[in-house]
C-alpha positions in Angstrom: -1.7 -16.9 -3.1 -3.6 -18.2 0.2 -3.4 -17.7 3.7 -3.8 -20.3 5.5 -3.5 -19.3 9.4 -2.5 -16.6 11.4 -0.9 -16.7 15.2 -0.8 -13.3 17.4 0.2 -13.0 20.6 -0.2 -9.3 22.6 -0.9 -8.0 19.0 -3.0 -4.4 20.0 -5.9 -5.6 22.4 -5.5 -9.7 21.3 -3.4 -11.1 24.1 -3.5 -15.0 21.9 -5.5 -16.2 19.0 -5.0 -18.8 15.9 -7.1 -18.2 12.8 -7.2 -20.3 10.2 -8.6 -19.2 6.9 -10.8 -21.1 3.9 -11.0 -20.7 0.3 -13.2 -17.7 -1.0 -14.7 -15.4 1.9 -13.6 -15.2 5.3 -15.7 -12.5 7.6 -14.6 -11.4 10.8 -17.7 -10.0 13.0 -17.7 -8.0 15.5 -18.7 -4.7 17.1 -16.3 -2.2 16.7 -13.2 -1.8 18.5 -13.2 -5.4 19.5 -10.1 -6.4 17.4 -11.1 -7.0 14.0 -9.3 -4.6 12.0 -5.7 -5.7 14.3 -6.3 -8.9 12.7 -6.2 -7.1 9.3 -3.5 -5.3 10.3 -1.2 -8.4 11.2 -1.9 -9.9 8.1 -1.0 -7.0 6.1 2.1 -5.9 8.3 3.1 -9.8 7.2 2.8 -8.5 3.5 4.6 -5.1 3.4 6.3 -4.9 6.9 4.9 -2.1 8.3 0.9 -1.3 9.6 -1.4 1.0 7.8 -2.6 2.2 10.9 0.7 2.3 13.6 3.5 5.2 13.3 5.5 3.5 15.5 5.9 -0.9 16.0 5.3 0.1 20.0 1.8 0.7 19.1 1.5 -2.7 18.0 2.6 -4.7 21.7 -0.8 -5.1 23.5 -0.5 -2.3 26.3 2.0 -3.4 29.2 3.4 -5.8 27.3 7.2 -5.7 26.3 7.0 -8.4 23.1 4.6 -9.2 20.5 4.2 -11.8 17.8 2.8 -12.7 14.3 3.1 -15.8 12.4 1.4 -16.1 9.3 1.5 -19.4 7.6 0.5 -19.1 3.6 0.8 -20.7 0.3 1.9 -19.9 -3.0 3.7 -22.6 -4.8 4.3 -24.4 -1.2 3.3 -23.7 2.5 5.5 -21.4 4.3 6.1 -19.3 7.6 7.0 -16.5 8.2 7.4 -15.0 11.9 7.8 -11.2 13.3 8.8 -10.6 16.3 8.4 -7.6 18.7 10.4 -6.0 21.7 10.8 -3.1 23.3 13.8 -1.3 22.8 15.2 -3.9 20.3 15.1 -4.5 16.3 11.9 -6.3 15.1 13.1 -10.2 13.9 12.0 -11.7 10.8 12.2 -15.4 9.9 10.6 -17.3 6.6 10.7 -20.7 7.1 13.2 -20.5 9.7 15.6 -18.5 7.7 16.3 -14.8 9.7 15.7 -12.0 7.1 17.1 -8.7 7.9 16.2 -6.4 4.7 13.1 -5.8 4.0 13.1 -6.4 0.6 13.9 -10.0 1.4 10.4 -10.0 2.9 7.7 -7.8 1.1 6.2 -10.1 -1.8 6.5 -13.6 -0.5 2.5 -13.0 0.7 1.1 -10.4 -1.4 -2.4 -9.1 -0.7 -4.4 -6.0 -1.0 -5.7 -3.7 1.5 -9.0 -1.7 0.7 -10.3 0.5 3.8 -12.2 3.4 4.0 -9.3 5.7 3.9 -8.6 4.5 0.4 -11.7 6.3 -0.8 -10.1 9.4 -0.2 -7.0 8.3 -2.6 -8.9 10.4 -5.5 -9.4 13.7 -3.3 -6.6 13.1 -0.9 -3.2 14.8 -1.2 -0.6 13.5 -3.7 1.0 11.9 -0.8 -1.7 9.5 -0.6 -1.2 8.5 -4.1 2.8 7.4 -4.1 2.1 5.3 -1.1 -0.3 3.4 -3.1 2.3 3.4 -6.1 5.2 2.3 -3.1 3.3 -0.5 -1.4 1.7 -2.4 -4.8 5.3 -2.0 -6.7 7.2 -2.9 -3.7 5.2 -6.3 -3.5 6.2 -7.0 -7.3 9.5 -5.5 -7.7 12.3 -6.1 -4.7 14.6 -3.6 -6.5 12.1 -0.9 -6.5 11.8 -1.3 -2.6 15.8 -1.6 -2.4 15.4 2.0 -4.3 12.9 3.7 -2.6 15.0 2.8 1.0 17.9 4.1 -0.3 16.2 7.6 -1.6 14.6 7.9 1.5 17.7 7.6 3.2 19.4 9.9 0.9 16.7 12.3 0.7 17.1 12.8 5.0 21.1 13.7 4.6 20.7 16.0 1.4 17.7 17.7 3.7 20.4 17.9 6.8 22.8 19.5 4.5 20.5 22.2 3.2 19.2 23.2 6.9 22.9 23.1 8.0 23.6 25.6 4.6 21.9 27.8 6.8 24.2 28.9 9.0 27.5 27.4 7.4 28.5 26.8 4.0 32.2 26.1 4.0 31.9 22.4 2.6 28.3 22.7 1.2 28.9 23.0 -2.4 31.3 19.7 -2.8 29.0 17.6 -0.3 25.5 18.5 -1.5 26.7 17.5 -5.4 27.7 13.8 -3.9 24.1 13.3 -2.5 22.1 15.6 -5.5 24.1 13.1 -7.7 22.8 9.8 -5.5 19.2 11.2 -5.1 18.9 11.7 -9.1 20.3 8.4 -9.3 17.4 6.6 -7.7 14.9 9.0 -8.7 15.6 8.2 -12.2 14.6 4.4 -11.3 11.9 4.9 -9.1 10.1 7.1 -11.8 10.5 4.7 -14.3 8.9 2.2 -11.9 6.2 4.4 -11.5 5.1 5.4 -14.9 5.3 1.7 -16.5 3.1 0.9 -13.2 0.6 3.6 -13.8 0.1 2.5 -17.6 -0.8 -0.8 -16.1 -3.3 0.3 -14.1 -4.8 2.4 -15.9 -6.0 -0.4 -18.4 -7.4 -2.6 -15.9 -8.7 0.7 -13.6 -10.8 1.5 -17.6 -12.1 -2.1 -17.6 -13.7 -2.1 -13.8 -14.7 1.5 -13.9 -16.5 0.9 -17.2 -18.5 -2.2 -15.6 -19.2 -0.6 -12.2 -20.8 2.7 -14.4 -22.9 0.6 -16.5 -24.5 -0.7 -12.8 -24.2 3.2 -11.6 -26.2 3.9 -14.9 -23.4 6.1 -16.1 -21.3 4.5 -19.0 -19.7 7.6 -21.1 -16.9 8.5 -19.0 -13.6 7.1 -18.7 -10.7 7.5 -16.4 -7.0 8.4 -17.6 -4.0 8.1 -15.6 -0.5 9.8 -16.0 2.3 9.6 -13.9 3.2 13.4 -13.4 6.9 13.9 -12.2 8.7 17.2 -10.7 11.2 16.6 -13.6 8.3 17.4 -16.3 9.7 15.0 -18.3 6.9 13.1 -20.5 8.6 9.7 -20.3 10.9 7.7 -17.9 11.8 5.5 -20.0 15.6 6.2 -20.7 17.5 6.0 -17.3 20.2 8.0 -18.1 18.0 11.0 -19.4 16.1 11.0 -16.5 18.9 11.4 -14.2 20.3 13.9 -16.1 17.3 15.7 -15.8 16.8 15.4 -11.7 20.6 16.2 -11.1 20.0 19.9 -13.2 16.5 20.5 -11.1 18.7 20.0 -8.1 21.3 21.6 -9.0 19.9 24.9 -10.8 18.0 25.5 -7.6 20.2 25.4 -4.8 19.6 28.5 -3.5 15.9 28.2 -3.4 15.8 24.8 -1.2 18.1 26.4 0.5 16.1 29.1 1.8 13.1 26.5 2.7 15.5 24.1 4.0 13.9 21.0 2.0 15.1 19.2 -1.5 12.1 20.7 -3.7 12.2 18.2 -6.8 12.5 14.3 -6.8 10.2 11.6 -6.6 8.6 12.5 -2.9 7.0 15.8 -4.8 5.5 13.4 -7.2 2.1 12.6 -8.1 -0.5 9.8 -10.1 -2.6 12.5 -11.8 -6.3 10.7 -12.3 -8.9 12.2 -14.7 -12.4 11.6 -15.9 -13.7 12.5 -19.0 -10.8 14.5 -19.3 -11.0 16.3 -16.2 -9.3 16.0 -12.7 -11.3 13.5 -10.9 -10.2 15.3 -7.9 -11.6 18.7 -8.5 -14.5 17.8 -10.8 -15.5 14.2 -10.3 -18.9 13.8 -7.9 -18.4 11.6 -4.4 -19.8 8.4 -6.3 -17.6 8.9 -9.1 -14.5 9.4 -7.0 -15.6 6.1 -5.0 -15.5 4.3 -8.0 -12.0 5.5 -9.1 -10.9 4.2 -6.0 -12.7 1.3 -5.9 -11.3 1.1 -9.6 -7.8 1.8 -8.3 -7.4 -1.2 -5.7 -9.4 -3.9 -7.9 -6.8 -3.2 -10.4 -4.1 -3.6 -7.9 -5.4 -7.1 -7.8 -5.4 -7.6 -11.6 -2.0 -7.0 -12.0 -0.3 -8.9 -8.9 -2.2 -11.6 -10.4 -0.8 -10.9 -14.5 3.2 -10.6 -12.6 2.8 -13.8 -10.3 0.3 -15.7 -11.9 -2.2 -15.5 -9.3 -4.5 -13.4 -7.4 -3.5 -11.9 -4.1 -5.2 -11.7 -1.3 -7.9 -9.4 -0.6 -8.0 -7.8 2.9 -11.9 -5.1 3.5 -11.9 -3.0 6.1 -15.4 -2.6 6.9 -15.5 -1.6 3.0 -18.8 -2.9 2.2 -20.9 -0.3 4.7 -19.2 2.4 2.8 -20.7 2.0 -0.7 -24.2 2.4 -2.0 -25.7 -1.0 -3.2 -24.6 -1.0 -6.6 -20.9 -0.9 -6.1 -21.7 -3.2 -3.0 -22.7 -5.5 -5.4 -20.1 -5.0 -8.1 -17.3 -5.8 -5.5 -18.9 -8.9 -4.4 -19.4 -10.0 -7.5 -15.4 -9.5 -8.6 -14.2 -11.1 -5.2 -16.1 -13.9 -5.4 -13.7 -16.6 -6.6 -10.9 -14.8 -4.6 -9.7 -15.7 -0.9 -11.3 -12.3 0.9 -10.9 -11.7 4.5 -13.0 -8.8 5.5 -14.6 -7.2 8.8 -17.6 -5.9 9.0 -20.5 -5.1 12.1 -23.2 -7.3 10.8 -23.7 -9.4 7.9 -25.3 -8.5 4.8 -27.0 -12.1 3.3 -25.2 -10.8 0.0 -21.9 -10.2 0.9 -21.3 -14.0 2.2 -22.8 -16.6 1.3 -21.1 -19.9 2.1 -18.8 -17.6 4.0 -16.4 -19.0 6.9 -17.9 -16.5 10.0 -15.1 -15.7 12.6 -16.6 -13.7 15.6 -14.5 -11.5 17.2 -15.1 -10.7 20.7 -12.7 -7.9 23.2 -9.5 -9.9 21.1 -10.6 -13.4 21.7 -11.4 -15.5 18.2 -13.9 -18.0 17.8 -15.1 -19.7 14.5 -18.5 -20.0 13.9 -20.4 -22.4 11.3 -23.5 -20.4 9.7 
């Protein structure tokens, strides 16, 4: 997977720019808040169709400005383009090579990359939340069906929530209508955990692998990391559909009066988590700063490993000012396992390690400019 070039125009503060990218790493400099990280953040909205940083796609038209644009042209077994388009008020548009896509699992895995920023470090500490929307966004770039799924939960989830708040005050067709959508949510619960779990036990063997080569630099090489996919169902495996939806529909059923009273479905997949442990012990309560770093660090590297096993080749990586959060040593790891990967990172100043032969791109109050060093 490559990326070739990117086009914005009134993207956040860049009113027009063309990038084009080379092999290995790519480094956009430039102070903060002068537009680095928006280019990031068009190049991963390409990938997964939404920002990591913007609630709403209005936060992504460059202020005063009604439209917006990103084309991103990449390669994986051939050049293509693919084109979002902005306006306020109306339904973004979404073309690959020409063709209009309107479902978003159309999109999300013809450019695959990975995003590592600072707020990933917290993915070890952070809430459980944090944890499924890694799961979501690295299985939805693999598997279309799981990002089919996970709309149609979502979706699901929202009426079956409705219904419970209106049980509230009126119950006269609540039982018969809250088994239709208990029955629908269990239904893709049951797929989207199964997703999950075979994911996580994928993971976990390449998160083992890096996290035992980054300690041995840390000078810390006896502990390693376990990962288990820990559902609201309880259930120890995923594996057989049918069981698994069997076991969702009695949670939601046997508890009615409960959810209810909070006015919320209280089991399914959204009260999920990716338990991580270290040396047998939750990495979140009992693991040191450094060593939750690494985890992370651990987590997204292995991201990488496995988009590459599925497609054949690595994604993308996409640093968000990464590199000026970690001590040297997992500095250097990271550099050293990016290397023959196409990188495109930000950063403040440049560190004579982390580039090299590096293609410089200085980024100045949204304007672009290449720069031979």
């Amino acid at each position: 997977m490559f990326c070739n070039k990117i086009e914005l125009k009134n993207f956040r503060n860049i009113e027009e720019a063309s990038v084009e990218f080379t092999d290995g790493v790519n480094i956009l400099l430039g102070s903060n808040a002068q537009g680095k990280t928006n280019l990031l953040e068009a190049i991963y909205t390409a990938s997964t169709g939404k920002s990591f940083r913007a609630a709403k796609e209005a936060e992504l038209m460059r202020f005063g400005c009604d439209h917006a644009s990103i084309a991103l042209e990449f390669t994986d077994t051939r050049r293509q383009r693919m084109e979002i388009k902005y306006a306020a008020g109306k339904r973004r548009q979404i073309e690959i090579n020409q063709n209009k896509i309107t479902r978003l699992s159309d999109m999300v895995g013809r450019f695959r990359c990975v995003l590592f920023c600072p707020e990933h470090l917290s993915l070890i500490k952070g809430a459980p939340a944090e944890r499924r929307a890694f799961l979501d966004e690295a299985i939805s770039q693999l598997r279309p069906m799981y990002l089919v799924s996970l709309t149609k939960y979502e979706k699901i989830l929202k009426q079956r929530n409705t219904l419970l708040r209106n049980a509230q005050d009126d119950r006269s067709t609540f039982t018969e209508t809250v088994s239709y959508w208990s029955e629908a949510l269990a239904h893709e619960a049951a797929i989207l955990s199964r997703f999950r779990e075979s994911y996580a036990a994928q993971v976990q063997n390449f998160m083992q692998t890096c996290f035992a080569q980054m300690s041995e630099k840390t000078g810390k090489t006896d502990e390693v990391p376990t990962l288990v996919y820990k559902g609201s169902s309880e259930q120890e495996s995923y594996q057989d559909l049918n069981e698994t939806k069997e076991i969702y529909k009695r949670l939601l059923s046997q508890n009615l009066e409960r959810e209810i009273y909070a006015g919320t479905t209280l089991y399914g997949v959204h009260k999920d988590d990716l338990e991580i442990c270290l040396g047998g012990k939750a990495a979140r309560q009992f693991a040191s700063q450094g060593q939750q770093r690494s985890l992370a660090l651990s987590l997204k590297l292995a991201e990488g490993e496995i988009s590459r096993k599925e497609s054949g080749e690595y994604p993308v990586f996409l640093l968000d000012d990464v590199l000026s959060e970690l001590d040297f040593a997992r500095r250097e790891y990271l550099i050293e396992e990016i290397k023959d990967k196409q990188v495109i990172m930000t950063t403040c100043e440049i560190r004579d390690e982390a580039y090299g032969s590096a293609n410089i791109i200085r980024v100045r109050d949204g304007r672009i400019e290449r720069t031979e060093e």
